[in-house]
C-alpha positions in Angstrom: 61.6 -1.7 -68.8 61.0 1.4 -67.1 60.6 0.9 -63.1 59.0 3.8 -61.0 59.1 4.6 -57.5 56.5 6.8 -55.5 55.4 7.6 -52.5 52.0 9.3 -51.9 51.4 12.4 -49.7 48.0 11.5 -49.1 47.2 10.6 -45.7 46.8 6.7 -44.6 43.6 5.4 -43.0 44.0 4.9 -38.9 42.4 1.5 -39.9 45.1 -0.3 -41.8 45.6 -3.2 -40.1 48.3 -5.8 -41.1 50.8 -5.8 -44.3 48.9 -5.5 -47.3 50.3 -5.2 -50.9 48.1 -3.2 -53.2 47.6 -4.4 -56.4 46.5 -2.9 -60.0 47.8 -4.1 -63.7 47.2 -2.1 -66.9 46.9 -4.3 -70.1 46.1 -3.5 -73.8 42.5 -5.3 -74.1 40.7 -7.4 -71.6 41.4 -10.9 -73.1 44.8 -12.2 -71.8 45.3 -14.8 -74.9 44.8 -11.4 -77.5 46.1 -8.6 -75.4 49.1 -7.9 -73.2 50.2 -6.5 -69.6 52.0 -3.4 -70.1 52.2 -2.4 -66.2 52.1 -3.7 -62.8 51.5 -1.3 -59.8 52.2 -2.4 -56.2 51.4 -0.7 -52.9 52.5 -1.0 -49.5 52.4 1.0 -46.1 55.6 2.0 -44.6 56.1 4.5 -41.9 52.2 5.7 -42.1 53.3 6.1 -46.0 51.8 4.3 -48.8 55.0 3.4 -50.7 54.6 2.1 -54.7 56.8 0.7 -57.1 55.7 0.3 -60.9 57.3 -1.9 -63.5 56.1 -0.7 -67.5 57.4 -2.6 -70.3 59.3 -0.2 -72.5 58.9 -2.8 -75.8 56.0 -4.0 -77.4 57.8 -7.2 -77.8 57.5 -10.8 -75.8 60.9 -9.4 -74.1 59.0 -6.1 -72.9 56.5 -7.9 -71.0 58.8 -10.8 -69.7 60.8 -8.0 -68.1 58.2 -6.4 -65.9 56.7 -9.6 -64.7 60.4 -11.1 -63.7 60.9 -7.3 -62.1 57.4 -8.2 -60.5 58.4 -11.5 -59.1 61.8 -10.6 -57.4 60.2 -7.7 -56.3 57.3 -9.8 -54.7 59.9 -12.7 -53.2 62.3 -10.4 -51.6 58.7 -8.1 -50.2 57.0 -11.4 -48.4 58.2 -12.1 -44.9 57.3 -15.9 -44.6 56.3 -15.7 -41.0 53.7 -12.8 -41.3 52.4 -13.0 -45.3 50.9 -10.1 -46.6 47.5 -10.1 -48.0 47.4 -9.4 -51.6 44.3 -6.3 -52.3 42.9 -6.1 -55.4 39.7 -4.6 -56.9 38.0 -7.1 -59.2 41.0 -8.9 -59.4 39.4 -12.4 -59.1 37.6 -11.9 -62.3 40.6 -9.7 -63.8 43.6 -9.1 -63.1 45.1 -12.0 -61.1 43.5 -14.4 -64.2 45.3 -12.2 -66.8 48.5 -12.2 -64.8 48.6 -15.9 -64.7 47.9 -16.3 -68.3 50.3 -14.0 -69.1 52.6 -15.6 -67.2 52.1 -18.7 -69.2 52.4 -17.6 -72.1 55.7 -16.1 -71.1 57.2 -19.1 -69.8 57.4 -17.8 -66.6 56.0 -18.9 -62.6 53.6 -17.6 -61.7 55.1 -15.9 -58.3 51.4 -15.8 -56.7 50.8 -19.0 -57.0 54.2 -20.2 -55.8 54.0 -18.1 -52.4 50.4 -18.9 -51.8 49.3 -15.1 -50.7 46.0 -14.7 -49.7 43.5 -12.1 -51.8 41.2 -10.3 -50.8 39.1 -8.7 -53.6 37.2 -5.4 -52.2 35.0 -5.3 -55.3 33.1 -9.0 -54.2 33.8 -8.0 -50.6 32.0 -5.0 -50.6 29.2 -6.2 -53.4 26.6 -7.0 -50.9 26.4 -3.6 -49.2 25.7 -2.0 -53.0 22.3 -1.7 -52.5 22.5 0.9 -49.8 25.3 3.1 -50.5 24.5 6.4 -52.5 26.5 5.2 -55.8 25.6 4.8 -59.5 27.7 1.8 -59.4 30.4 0.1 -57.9 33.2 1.3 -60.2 36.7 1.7 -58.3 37.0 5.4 -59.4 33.4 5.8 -58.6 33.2 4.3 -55.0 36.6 6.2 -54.0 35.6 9.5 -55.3 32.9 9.0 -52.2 35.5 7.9 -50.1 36.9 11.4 -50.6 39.3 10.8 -53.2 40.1 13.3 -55.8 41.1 12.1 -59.3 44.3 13.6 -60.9 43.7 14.5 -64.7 45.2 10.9 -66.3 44.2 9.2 -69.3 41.6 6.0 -69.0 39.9 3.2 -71.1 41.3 3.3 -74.9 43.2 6.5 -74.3 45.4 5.1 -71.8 45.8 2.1 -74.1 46.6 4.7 -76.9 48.7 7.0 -74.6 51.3 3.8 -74.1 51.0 3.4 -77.9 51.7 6.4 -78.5 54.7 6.0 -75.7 56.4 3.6 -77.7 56.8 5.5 -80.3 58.0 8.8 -79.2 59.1 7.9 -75.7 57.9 10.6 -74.7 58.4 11.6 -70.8 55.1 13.4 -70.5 53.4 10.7 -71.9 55.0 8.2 -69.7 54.5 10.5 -66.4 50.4 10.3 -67.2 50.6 6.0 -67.7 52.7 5.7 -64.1 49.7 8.5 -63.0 47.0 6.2 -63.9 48.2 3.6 -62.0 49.0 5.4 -58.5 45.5 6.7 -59.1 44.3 3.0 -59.0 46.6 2.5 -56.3 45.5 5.3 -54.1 41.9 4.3 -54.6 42.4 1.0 -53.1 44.0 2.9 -50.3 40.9 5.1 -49.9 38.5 1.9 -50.1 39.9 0.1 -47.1 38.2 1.9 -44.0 34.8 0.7 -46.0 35.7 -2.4 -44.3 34.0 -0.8 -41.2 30.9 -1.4 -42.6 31.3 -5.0 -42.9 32.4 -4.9 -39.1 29.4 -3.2 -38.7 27.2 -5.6 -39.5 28.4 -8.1 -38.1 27.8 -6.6 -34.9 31.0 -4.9 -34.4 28.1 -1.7 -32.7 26.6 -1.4 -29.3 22.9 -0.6 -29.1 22.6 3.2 -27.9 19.3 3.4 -27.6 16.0 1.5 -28.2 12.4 3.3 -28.1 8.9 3.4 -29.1 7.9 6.0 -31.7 4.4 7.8 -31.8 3.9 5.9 -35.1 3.6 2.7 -34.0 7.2 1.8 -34.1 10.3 1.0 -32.9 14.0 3.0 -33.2 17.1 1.0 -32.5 20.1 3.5 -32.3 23.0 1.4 -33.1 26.7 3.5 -32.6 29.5 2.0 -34.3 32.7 1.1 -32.5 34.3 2.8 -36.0 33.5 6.2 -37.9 31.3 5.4 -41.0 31.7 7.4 -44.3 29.2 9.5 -45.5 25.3 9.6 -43.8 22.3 8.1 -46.3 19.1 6.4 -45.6 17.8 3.4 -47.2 14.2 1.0 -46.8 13.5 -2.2 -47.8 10.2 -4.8 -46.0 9.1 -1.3 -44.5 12.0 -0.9 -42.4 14.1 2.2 -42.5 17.8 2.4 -41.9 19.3 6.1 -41.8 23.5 6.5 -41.1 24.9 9.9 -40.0 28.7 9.4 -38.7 28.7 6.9 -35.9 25.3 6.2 -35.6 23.2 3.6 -37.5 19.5 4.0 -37.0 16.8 1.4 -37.8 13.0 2.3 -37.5 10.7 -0.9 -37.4 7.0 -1.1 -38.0 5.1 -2.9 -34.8 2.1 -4.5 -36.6 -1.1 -5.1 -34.2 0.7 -8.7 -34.2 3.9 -7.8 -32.7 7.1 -7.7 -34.8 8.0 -9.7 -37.3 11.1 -12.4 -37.1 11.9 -13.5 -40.5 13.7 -16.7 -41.4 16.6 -16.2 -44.1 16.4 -19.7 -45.5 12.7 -19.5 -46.8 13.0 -22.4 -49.1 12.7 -24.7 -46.2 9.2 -22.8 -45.5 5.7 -22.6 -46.5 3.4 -19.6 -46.1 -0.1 -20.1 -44.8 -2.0 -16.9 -45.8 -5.1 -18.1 -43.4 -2.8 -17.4 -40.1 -0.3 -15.4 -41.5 3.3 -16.7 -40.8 5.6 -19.2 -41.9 6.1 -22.9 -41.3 8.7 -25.4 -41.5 8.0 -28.1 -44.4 8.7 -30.7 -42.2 5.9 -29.2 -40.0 3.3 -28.4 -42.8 3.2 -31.4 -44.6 0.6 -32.7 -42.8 -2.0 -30.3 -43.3 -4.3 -29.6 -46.2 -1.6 -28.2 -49.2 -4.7 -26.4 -50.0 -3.5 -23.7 -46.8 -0.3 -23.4 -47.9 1.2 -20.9 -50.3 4.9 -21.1 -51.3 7.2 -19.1 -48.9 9.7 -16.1 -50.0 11.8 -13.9 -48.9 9.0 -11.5 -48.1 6.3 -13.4 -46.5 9.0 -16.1 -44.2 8.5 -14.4 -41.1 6.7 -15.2 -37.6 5.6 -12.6 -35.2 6.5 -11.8 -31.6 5.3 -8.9 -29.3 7.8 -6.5 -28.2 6.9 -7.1 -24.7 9.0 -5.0 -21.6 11.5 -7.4 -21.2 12.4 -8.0 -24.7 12.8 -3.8 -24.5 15.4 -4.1 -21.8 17.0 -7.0 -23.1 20.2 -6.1 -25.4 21.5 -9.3 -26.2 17.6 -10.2 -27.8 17.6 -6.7 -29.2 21.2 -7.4 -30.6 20.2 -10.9 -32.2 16.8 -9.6 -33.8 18.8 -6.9 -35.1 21.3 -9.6 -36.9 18.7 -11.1 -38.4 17.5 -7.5 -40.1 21.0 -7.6 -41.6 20.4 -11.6 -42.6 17.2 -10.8 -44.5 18.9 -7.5 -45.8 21.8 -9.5 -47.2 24.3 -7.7 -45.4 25.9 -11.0 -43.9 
């Protein structure tokens, strides 16, 4: 077993908040019962450092892997402070990696050290799923969503050629060789590292902003100027139900259509709705079902709303600006 320790120069997010332990495992296929876990990568914060340490198994054999995922467990018993857990971070790893690690341990013999000090996870990939639809990605790849973040990839081999590259280590034990597999991994690593302050955009919707500013546009609509309590990465725009949301920096800005009816207030849970076409808003079932069905369309997303006028008081009123606002980021599927 070959055990590497690193720590990166790159700077650490103000926001890290709490012990974390960063997690990434490199394996020879994606199937735990036909491949095998050749590395385990862990990250911590230390002194405004991200520290890592990186177990790979020197052996194609049983023995090879049993070795780094004993190394992994000691290392992960003598790490957790009982009276303040960490939370484990992982990308994907409900799908991935903490399956595979438990299967491998299995099949090694071995306990599962996760499952024995009960850590909480936190998976950024499902965290930050529902906000794919607005940020400026191709997809939501780890390397992909951190090279927005700001990070910068160092040259390492991926995919088959890093499984080929540790193949290829066995058999020459070469140093170089073994230099780009350990680089793989801190990339991974640092990655995580750069994903956490997209956390803030979570906050953000859930109303972690104060309403700046709230006016009536020439073109029949409305600007809410929402400034964030955090810096937000990177300045896009996006529009869905006629709406319009543009970021730049701190401030979050959402352009609503007034209709001659007012605004609209949609309801999230439509399936407990009808639409009736006739008057143009929704109405609860329990409501509707005793008029003519003959009125009454079947309610969606798009068509579940009532309407309301944006009257003078409802324009000086924050706390009803703030909770029609929510309800944008209900139907938008940010919450």
């Amino acid at each position: 077993m070959k055990i590497n320790h690193y720590i990166s120069s790159l700077t650490v997010p103000e926001a890290i908040d709490g012990q974390m332990i960063l997690l990434d495992v490199e394996t020879t296929g994606l199937s735990p019962e036909m491949s095998a876990l050749f590395m385990i990568g862990c990250g911590w914060f230390e002194d405004q450092k991200l520290h890592m340490i990186q177990w790979l198994a020197d052996s194609l054999e049983l023995f090879g892997e049993q070795d780094i995922l004993k190394g992994f467990s000691q290392w992960l018993f003598d790490f957790v402070d009982f009276e303040s857990s960490p939370v484990l971070v992982t990308y994907n790893g409900t799908k991935f990696d903490l399956p595979f690690l438990n299967s491998r341990y299995e099949q090694c013999g071995l306990l599962n050290p996760l499952s024995a000090l009960q850590i909480d996870h936190c998976d950024l990939y499902r965290k930050y799923l529902p906000l794919k639809k607005i940020w400026p990605v191709p997809n939501m790849k780890l390397k992909t969503l951190s090279q927005w973040m700001g990070y910068k990839f160092p040259a390492a081999p991926e995919g088959r050629k890093l499984i080929k590259t540790y193949h290829d280590y066995i058999k020459t034990k070469d140093p170089d060789m073994l230099n780009l597999l350990f680089l793989h991994n801190i990339n991974d690593i640092e990655s995580l590292m750069f994903l956490l302050p997209m956390q803030d955009w979570l906050n953000f919707f859930h109303g972690d902003y104060e309403i700046a500013e709230t006016l009536c546009t020439e073109q029949h609509r409305i600007r809410f100027k929402l400034k964030s309590f955090s810096p937000l990465k990177s300045s896009f725009e996006w529009e869905a139900y006629n709406i319009k949301l543009t970021a730049a920096g701190r401030f979050v800005s959402l352009l609503v259509p007034v209709y001659e009816r007012g605004l609209r207030y949609y309801y999230t849970d439509y399936r407990n709705y009808v639409y009736l076409p006739a008057e143009d808003y929704a109405l609860p079932k329990s409501m509707a079902k005793y008029m003519d069905r003959s009125y009454q369309e079947k309610a969606c997303k798009e068509n579940c709303y009532t309407w309301f006028l944006p009257d003078a008081r409802f324009m000086q009123d924050k706390e009803k600006q703030r909770e029609y606002i929510q309800m944008l980021f209900r139907l938008f599927g940010f919450l």
